[in-house]
C-alpha positions, 0 to 999 in steps of 0.5 A, a space after each residue: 777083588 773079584 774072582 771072575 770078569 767079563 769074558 773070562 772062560 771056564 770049564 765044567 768036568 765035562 770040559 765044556 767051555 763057558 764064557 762069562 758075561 755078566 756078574 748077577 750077585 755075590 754072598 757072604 761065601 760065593 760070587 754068582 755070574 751069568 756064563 753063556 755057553 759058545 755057540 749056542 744060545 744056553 746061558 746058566 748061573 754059575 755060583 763059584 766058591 770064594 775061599 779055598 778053603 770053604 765048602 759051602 759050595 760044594 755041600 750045596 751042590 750034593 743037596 741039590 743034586 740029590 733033590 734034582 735026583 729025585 725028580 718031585 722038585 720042579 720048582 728047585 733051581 736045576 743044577 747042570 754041572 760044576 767044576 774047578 776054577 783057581 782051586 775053588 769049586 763052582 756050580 752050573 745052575 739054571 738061569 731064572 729071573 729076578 729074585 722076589 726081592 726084586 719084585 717087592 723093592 719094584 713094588 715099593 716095598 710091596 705087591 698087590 693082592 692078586 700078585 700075593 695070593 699067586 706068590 704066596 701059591 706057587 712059593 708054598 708048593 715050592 716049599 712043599 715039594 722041598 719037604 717031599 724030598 725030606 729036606 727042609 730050607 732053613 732060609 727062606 726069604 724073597 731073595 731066595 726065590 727067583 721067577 720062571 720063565 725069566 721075563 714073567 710077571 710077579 704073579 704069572 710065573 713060577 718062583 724058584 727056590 735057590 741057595 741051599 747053603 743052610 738046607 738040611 735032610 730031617 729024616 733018616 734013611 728010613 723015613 723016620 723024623 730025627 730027633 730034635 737036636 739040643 744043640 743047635 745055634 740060629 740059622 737063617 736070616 733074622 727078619 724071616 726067622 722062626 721064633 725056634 730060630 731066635 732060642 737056638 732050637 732045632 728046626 724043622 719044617 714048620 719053621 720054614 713055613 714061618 719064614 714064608 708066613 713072615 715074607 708074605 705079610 711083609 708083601 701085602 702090608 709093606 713092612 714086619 714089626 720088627 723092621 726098620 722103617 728107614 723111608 718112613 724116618 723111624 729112629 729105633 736105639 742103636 743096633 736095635 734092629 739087629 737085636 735077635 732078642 728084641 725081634 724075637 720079643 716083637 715075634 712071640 708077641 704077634 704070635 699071640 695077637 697075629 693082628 701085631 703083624 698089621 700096620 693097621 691093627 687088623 691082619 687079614 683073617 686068611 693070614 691070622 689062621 695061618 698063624 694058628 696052624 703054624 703055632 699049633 705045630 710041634 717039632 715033627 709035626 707034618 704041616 697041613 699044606 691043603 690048609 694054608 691053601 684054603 686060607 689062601 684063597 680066604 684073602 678077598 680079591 678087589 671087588 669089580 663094582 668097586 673098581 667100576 665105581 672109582 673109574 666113573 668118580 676120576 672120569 667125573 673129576 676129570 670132566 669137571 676139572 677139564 671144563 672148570 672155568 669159574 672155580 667156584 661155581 663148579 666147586 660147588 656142583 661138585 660139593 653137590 654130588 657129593 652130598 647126594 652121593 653121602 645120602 644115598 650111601 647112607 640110603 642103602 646101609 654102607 657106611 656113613 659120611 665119613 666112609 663116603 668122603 674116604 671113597 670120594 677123597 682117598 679112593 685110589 690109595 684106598 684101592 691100590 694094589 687091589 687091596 680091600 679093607 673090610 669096613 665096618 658098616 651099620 646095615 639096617 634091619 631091612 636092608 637086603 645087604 645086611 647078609 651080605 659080606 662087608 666088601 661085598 656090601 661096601 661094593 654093592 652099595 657103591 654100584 647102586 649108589 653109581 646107578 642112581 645118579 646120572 651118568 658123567 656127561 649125560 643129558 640130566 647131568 648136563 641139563 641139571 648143570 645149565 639149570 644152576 648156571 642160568 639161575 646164577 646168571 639171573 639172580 647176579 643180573 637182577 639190579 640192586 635195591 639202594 639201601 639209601 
């Protein structure tokens, strides 16, 4: 039963009236709902307390508080006020967009590169600043994270960090790091939890960083390891997902072969040295956050003669299909280009056939998201691609390879075609020799 409903009035400390308007959420200790204030046009989350006797709420609204204090936090949800409602306390935050849950769930469980790269930007700076303030999240997740201004793009906006349920100051009034604590138990969620999480040890800021390290893999690959794969019909033993010591296991073990984190076995380097510095961290350690930067801005983007290349092949297709009339004589001009396409491939030192036929028959899922594989390319000692990086030799490739042959719909292409078609027409209308 819930403790709010549409139109309900509530009231801050500073008597100021609020009216509900829709519900937005609801966790394991507090309802969330959207509160317009009347008269105006300011609307705000109010997060309210669901038990009497809980203070979860209330201690989240001094951690914030003291953050928004400090003014170093822009990318912190902002907290306006509180109150008292039914003898539970509640919270007037901020009101932002859709969670980064949202975003990937829109993605089909995933984003593209470009997108990543921004998340990944703008989340670390988030996660930095919270350290800034000598406080660490001890939860993040993409659900707790939401985008401002609230209409923008994955990839355009600013991403938020909300519910500090779970934070916790790792310093003390002097600025110097507390001890590590021998009795700690697991906090946060056990898809994004650190492997220091998973053996109840004491966090610190480099088990935030894992969390954020795991959420931004599962972004650009579109799975963990350790996750149920319930659309893909993958039968794990019962409770298994759920385990914490068999996720810890499949943690430890990408830990020493951060490609584990890949479904295809080969991780993009840029988050492979992620892995390492995160590993390389003690307890008190500062994290280099201009480091994973660096290595952010490592993930390659999508190669524009690539991109090029794929719209002149589905323009190509498109005028093949559009003005197929007989099938198999246009399947077997297509068949032709083909081949010519495989040769000066091979020609220019990318790939083979094989790479050939995954452009031509598989370029789309190949390309979506923007995503680049590095391939793995024979380059012949004289070829000027040879210094070239992979994409960049793959895409380099593709383009000349797009400029030798004559363009979709021109005069040679269309001459070539009429060519075949009236060679046809004279060999089918030559009268047969009686074999009596």
């Amino acid at each position: 039963m819930p403790l709010l409903h549409l139109n309900d009035v509530v009231r801050d400390d500073g008597h100021r009236s609020y009216r509900v308007t829709r519900r937005l959420g609801e966790g394991q200790f507090a309802e969330v709902w959207e509160v317009r204030l009347p008269g105006t046009d300011l609307h705000y989350a109010l997060k309210l307390e669901k038990r009497k006797d809980r203070n979860t709420v209330r201690a989240e609204y001094k951690v914030m508080k003291k953050i928004g204090q400090s003014g170093g936090c822009s990318q912190v949800v902002a907290v306006e006020g509180c109150g008292m409602h039914q003898e539970r306390f509640f919270m007037l935050l901020q009101l932002a967009g859709e969670t980064l849950y949202d975003a990937r769930k829109a993605g089909h469980g995933k984003l593209d590169l470009p997108t990543v790269k921004a998340v990944g930007m703008s989340t670390l700076t988030a996660i930095q600043q919270l350290h800034e303030q000598h406080v660490i999240h001890r939860d993040i997740k993409p659900a707790n994270f939401v985008i401002d201004p609230p209409n923008a793009a994955a990839g355009k906006g600013s991403w938020l960090l909300i519910d500090f349920g779970l934070a916790r100051r790792f310093t003390d009034e002097a600025g110097s790091h507390l001890p590590q604590r021998s009795d700690a138990s697991f906090r946060g969620s056990t898809t994004y939890a650190s492997v220091h999480a998973h053996k109840d040890e004491d966090l610190s800021r480099r088990d935030d960083l894992w969390s954020w390290l795991y959420m931004l893999t599962e972004l650009l690959e579109g799975w963990l390891p350790w996750r149920l794969d319930k659309d893909a019909g993958e039968q794990h033993p019962q409770d298994r997902d759920k385990d914490k010591h068999w996720v810890q296991q499949q943690k430890e073990l990408c830990i020493e072969d951060a490609n584990r984190l890949s479904r295809s076995g080969q991780l993009p380097e840029a988050l492979a040295a992620i892995s390492r510095h995160l590993a390389s961290l003690g307890f008190a350690d500062v994290p280099d956050y201009d480091h994973l930067r660096q290595c952010l801005q490592l993930l390659p983007d999508p190669q524009p003669q690539l991109l090029g290349l794929l719209g002149q092949l589905q323009q190509q297709q498109q005028q093949l299909d559009e003005q197929d009339q007989d099938g198999q004589q246009w399947g077997a001009a297509l068949h032709d280009q083909q081949q010519q396409q495989q040769q000066q491939f091979v020609q220019q030192g990318v790939g083979g056939p094989g790479d050939w036929q995954q452009h031509w028959g598989g370029a789309a899922g190949a390309l979506h998201n923007g995503q680049q594989q590095e391939e793995q390319v024979q380059i012949s000692p004289a070829s000027p691609l040879r210094d070239q990086t992979p994409p960049a030799r793959a895409a380099a490739g593709a383009a000349a390879a797009a400029a030798k042959r004559p363009p979709s719909g021109s005069a040679a292409g269309s001459e070539q075609i009429a060519r075949r078609r009236k060679a046809e027409a004279a060999s089918s209308s030559q009268p047969r020799k009686s074999g009596m």
